[in-house]
Each structure stands twice: as structure tokens, then as C-alpha cells.
C-alpha positions as CSV (number, residue, x, y, z in Angstrom):
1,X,-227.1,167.0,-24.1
2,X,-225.6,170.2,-23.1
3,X,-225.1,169.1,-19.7
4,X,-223.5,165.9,-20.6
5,X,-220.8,167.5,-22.7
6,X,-220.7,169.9,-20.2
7,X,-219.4,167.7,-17.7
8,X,-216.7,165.6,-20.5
9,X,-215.7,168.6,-20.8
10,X,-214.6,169.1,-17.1
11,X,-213.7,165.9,-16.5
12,X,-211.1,166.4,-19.9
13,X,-210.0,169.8,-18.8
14,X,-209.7,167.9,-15.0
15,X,-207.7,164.8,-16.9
16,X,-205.6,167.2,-18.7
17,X,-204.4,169.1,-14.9
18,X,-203.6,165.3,-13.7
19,X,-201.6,164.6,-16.1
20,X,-199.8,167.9,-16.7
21,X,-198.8,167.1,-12.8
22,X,-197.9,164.0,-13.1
23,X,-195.5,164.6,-15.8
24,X,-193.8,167.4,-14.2
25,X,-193.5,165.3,-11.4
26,X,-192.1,162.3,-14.0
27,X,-189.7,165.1,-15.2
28,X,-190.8,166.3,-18.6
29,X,-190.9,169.9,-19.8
30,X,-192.0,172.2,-22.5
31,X,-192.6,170.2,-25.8
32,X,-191.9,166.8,-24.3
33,X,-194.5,167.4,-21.5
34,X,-197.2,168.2,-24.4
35,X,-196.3,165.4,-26.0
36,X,-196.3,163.0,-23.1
37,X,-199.9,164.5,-22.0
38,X,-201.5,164.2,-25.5
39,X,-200.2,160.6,-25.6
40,X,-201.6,159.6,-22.2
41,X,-204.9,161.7,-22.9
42,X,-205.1,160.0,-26.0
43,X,-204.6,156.7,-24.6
44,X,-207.3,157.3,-21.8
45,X,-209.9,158.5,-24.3
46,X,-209.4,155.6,-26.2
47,X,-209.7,153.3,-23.2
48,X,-212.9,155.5,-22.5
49,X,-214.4,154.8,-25.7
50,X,-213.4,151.5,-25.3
51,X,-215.3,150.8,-22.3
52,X,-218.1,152.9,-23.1
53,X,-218.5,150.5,-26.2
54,X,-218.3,147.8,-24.1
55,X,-221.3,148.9,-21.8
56,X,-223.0,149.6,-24.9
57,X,-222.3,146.4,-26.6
58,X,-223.6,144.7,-23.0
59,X,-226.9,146.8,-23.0
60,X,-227.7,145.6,-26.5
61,X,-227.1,141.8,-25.8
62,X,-229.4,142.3,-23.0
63,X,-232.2,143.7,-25.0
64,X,-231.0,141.2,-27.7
65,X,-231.7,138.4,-24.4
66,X,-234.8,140.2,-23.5
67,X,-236.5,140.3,-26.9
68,X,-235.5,136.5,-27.5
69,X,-236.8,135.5,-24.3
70,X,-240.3,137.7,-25.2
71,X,-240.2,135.8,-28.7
72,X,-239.9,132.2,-26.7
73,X,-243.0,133.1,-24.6
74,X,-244.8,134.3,-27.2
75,X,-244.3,131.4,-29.1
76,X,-245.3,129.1,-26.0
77,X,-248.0,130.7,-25.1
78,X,-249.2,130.5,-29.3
79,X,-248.6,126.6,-28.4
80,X,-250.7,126.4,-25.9
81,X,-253.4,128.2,-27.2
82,X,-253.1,125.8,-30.0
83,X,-253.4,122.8,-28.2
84,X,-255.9,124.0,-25.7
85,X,-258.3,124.6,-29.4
86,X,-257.8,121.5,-30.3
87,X,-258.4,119.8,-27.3
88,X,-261.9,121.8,-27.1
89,X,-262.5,120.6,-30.6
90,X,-261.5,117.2,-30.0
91,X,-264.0,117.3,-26.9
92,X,-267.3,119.6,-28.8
93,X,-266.2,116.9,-32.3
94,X,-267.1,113.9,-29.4
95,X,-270.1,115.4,-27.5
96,X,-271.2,115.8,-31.6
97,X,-270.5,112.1,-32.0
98,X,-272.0,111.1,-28.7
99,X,-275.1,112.6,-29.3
100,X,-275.5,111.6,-33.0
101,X,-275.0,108.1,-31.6
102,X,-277.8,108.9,-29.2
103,X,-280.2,110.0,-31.4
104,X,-279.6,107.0,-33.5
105,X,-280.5,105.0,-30.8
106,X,-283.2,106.9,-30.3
107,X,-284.0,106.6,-33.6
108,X,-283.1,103.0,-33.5
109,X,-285.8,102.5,-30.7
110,X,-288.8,104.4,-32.2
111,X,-288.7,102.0,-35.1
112,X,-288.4,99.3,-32.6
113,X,-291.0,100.5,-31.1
114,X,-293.4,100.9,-34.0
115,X,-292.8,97.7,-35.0
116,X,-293.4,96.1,-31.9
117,X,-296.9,98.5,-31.8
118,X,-298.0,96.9,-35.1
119,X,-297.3,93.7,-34.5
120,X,-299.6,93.4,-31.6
121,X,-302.6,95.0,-33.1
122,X,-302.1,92.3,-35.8
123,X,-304.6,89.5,-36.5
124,X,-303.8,86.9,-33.9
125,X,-304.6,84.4,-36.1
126,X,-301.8,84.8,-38.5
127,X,-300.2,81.3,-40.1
128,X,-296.7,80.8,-39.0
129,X,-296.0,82.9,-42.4
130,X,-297.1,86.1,-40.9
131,X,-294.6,85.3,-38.0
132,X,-291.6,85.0,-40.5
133,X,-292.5,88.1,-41.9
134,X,-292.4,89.6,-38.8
135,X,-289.1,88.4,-38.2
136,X,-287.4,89.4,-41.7
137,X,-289.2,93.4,-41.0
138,X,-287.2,93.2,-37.1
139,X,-283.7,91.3,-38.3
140,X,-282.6,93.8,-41.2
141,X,-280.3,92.4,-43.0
142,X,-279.1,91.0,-46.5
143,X,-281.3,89.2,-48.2
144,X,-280.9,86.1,-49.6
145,X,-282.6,86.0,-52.9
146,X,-284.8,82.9,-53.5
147,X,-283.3,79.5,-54.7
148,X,-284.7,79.2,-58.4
149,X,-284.3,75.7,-59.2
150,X,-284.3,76.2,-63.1
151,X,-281.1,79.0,-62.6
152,X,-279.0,78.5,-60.0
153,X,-276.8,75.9,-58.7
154,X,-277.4,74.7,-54.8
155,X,-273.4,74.6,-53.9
156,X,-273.5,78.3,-54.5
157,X,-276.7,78.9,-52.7
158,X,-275.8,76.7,-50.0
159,X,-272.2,78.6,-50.3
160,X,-274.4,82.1,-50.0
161,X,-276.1,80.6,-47.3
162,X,-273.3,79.8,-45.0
163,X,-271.9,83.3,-45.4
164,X,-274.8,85.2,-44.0
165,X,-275.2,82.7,-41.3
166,X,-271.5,83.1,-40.5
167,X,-272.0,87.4,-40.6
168,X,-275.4,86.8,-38.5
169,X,-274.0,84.3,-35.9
170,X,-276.2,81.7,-36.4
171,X,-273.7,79.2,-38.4
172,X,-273.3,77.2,-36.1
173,X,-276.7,75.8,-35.5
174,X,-278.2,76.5,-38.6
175,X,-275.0,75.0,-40.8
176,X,-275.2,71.4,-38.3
177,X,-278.6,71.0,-40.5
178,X,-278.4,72.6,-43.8
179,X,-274.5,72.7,-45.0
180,X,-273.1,69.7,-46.1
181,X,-269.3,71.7,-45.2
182,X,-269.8,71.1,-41.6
């Protein structure tokens, strides 16, 4: 600090000699010469300050621009760590799904497979009732609840009828032969 107002100081005392000589040389003297110099001194000190405010005014705009530009990265790199989360929860939620939907499968299979196990150390000699039986424990489904004669109305059996068929695939060969919509 002492060195910096070391050398205003110098460069004042050399700004004052300057101007002294030049206003000799312009022709003042005595009081109008003191005059004239403080004027001009004054003027360059302002012009001084001016410019040094200046250069400060420029260094804080660029820190100004540097901090703005280290928020905008920031807040880029915050983006993308966003979206690169999401996208690895996105891809661990469907490795979840794809191996729930295996193991259903799986599960789907085993139950198959029982099935399939019991079925053949059945009797043989089962009626052609044992093999509907069969059938309705392999086809899950709704089930159509039986016609009671004394109750309900055929149209709306017949009506109930249709619509499972239709869900199951089946209406159009089954419906030729039992629906009298067809």
C-alpha cells in the first residue's frame, strides 16, 4: 500500500513539474500559473479517476460474466445428471418389469406343467366328463353359471353366452350352432 501511494505520489509531484512548464511556456505567471496548474491537475485527476473506474467497472462485469457463465454450467451439468437418473431408472424400473414378466411365465409354466403331470397319471378310462373337466382346470376363465330352467331366461343366457365366446375367440364357430343372432 505504501509503495503504491508512493509512486501517486511521484507521478503527482512529476504531473505538477509538466505542467508548471507548460504553463510558463503558455505564458502564465505567479497566481495565474497556480491557478491554471490546479485546474489542469484537477482535470487530469478527474480523468484518472475516471478511467480507473472504468477499468474497475470492466473487471467487475467480467467476474459478473465469469460467475454467470459458472452458474449456466452448473446448472447443465445439474440437467444432465438429472436426466442421466432417470434414464437409469427408466432402464433398472424395465429390467424390474422384464423379469417380473419372466417369473410369471415361469410361474405360468410350472402350473402348466403340473397340470399337464396330473393329467397323465389320471385314470385312462375317464368318461368324456373327466376330459371337460380337464379342459375348464387348463382354459381359466369366467365362468358361465349353469342355465336353471325354473330362473332364468335363455335370450339372456344365450346373450351371456355369446359374450364369452366373443372375449374367448371362439364366436364364430360356436355362435354358427348355438345363437340364434348369427
Amino acid at each position: 500500500m505504501f509503495c503504491c501511494v508512493l509512486r501517486a505520489t511521484e507521478a503527482h509531484v512529476a504531473l505538477l513539474k509538466d505542467l508548471t512548464a507548460l504553463g510558463k511556456d503558455l505564458g502564465y505567471k505567479d497566481a495565474e500559473l497556480n491557478k491554471w496548474v490546479s485546474a489542469q491537475f484537477k482535470i487530469a485527476e478527474d480523468k484518472s479517476r475516471e478511467e480507473q473506474q472504468k477499468e474497475e467497472e470492466k473487471v467487475r462485469s467480467a467476474e459478473e460474466r465469469e460467475e454467470r457463465q459458472i452458474a449456466r454450467e452448473e446448472e447443465k451439468l445439474s440437467r444432465e445428471d438429472d436426466r442421466k437418473r432417470k434414464e437409469i431408472e427408466a432402464q433398472y424400473e424395465h429390467r424390474r418389469m422384464e423379469m417380473e414378466l419372466k417369473k410369471a411365465r415361469a410361474t405360468k409354466q410350472e402350473s402348466r406343467a403340473t397340470i399337464a403331470h396330473d393329467s397323465d397319471h389320471d385314470d385312462p378310462s375317464e368318461d368324456e366328463d373327466g376330459d371337460r373337466q380337464r379342459r375348464r382346470i387348463t382354459n381359466s376363465g369366467p365362468k358361465l353359471p349353469l342355465f336353471d330352467d325354473s330362473k332364468d331366461d335363455i335370450d339372456s343366457h344365450l346373450r351371456r353366452f355369446d359374450r364369452y365366446a366373443e372375449m374367448q375367440g371362439g364366436r364364430q364357430l360356436i355362435g354358427r350352432y348355438i345363437s340364434p343372432h348369427c
